[in-house]
N, C-alpha and C positions, 0 to 999 in steps of 0.2 A: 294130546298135543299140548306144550304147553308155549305158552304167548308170555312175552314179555312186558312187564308193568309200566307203563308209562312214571315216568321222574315226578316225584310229591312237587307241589307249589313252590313252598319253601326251598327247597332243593334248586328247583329252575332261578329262584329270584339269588341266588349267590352261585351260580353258573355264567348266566348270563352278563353280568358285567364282566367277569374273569373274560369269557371267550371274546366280545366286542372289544378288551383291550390289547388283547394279543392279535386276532388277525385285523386289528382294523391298523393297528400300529406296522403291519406289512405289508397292508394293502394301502397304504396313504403318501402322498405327494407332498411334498414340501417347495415352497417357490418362495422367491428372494430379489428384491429389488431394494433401489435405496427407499430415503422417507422423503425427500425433496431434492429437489435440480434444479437450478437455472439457467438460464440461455440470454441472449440477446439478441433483438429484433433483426430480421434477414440473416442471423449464422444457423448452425444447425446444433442438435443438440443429440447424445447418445441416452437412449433409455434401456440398460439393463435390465435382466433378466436372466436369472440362473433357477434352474428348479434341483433337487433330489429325489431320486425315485432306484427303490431297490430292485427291479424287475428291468432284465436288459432292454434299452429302449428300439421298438421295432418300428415300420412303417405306420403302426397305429397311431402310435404319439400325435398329438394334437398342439399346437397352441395357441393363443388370442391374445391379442392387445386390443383395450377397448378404452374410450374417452368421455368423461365427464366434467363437461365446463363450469367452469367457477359461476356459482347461482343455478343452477340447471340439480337436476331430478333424476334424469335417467341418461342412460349410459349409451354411448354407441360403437359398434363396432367398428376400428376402423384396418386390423390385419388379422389373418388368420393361417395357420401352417400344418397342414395335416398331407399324408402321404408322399412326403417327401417333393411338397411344390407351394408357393408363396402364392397367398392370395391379397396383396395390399389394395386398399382402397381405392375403389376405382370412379367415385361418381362423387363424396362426399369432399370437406374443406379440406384434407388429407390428398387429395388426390394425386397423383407423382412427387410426394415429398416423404414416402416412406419406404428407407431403404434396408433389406433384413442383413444383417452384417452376424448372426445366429448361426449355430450348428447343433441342431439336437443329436448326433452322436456324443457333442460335448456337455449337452443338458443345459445348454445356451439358445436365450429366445431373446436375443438382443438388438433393437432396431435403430434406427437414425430417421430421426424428425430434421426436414430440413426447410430452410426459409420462415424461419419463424417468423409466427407475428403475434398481438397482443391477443386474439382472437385464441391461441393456444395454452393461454392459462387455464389448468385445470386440474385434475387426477387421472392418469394414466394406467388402468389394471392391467398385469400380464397373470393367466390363467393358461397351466399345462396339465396337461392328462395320458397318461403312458401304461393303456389297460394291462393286466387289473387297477395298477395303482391309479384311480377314479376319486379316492375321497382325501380331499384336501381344502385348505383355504388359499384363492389368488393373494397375490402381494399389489400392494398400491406406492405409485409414485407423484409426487406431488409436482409439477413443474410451474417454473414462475419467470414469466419474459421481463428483460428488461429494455429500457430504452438503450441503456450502456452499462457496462461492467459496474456492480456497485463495490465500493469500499468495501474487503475484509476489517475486521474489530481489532486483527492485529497491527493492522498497516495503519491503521487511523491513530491506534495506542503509539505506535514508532513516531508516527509524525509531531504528536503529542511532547514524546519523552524528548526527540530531535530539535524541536522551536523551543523548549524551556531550557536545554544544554546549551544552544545557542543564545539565546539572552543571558543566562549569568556568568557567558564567557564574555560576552559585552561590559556587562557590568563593571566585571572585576578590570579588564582593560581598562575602561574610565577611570575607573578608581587608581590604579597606576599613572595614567597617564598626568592625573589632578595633582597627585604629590609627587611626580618629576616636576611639574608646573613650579609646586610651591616650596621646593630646595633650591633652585635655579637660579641667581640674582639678576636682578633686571638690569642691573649698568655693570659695566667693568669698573670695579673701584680701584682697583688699582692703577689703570691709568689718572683718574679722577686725583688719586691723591698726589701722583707723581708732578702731575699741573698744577696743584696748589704749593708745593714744596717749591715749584720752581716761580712763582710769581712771589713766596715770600722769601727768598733767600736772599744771600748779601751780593753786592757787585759782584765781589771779585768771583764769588762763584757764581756768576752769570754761567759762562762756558762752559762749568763743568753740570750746571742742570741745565741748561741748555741742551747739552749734548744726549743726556737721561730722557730727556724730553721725546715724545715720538716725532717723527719729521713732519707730520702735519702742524702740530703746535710751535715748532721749533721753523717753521715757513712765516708763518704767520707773526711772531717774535720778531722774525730777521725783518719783515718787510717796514713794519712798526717803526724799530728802531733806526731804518734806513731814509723812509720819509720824513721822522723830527728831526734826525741830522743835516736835512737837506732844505728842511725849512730856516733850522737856526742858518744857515750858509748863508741863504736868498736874504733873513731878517739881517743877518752882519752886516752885510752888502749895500744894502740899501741905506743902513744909517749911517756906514762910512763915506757917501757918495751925499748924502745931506749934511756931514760934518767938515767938507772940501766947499760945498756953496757957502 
């Protein structure tokens, strides 16, 4: 009878890598969440979860989400999804605020964190397993409460570029506004000269710069000349009535 030799050392040591990269690479899970998430304190927040796995996924399929608080060491479970029923956390600070909004037909382990508070900052692992495919690495999501929505880096740059377009349309406005100021004459010279013409002209063209004259200056004029006329009158008057005594 003859027996088969077992495979020299050598031999197994350049086997074995080859065979651990071929079936380990169709027996393995791949899972996918983001790297960070925010929320804000009393809203609710979605934490994502999608896995890939080559093997159709049956009632086996499993999956976890588990929580690690900011400063803290170890991890705690707070949902779990195997045979086609939701197990959320029922005793711990999780307790009635996780709700599974997932479909592992669709290779979705996606839940909803609700009522935040600052007590949920942390890292968030979701872990699936859909036998054979068993060897994989969870994905981790980092979540961070806020008191209120913070500023995006864009909106803060808008506001930025927005308050310096508005100042050097200020500016330049001033700047216009300064040399209409300083084109502008302060008086009307032209009535100014049309009143000295008429204080130096001769009699007889009284009347006719009189008349050139605006009707304020030309009121003014008539009252003048109407008062000395009427004192010479009264001064006549009186010396003919002391030239009769």
């Amino acid at each position: 009878a003859s027996s088969q030799k077992p495979l020299s050392h050598p031999l197994m040591i350049l086997i074995t890598p080859l065979y651990l990269a071929v079936f380990s690479s169709t027996l393995a899970i791949e899972v996918y969440t983001h790297k960070e998430i925010q929320g804000i304190v009393g809203s609710e927040v979605t934490l994502y979860c999608s896995f890939w796995s080559r093997e159709y996924i049956t009632e086996d399929a499993t999956l976890s989400w588990s929580f690690r608080p900011d400063g803290a060491r170890d991890s705690i479970s707070i949902f779990h999804y195997s045979s086609n029923q939701e197990f959320p956390d029922t005793e711990g600070t999780f307790k009635d605020r996780i709700e599974w909004v997932g479909n592992m037909n669709r290779k979705d382990g996606t839940i909803i964190i609700k009522n935040l508070d600052y007590n949920d900052n942390g890292t968030f692992t979701c872990d699936a397993k859909n036998p054979p495919d068993i060897v994989g690495s969870p994905s981790s999501v980092r979540l961070v409460v806020y008191d209120r929505a913070p500023l995006k880096a864009g909106v803060v740059t808008g506001a930025i570029i927005g308050a310096f377009l508005g100042l050097v349309l200020v500016i330049v406005a001033l700047v216009y506004f300064v040399k209409f100021l300083l084109r502008k004459p302060a008086f009307p010279v032209k009535d100014i000269s049309v009143v000295e013409k008429g204080k130096a002209g001769k009699p007889g063209k009284a009347g006719s710069q009189l008349g050139r004259q605006s009707p304020l200056y030309a009121t003014v004029e008539q009252l003048t000349k109407g008062k000395s006329l009427s004192d010479k009158k009264s001064k006549g008057t009186t010396e003919s009535k002391k030239d009769k005594k």
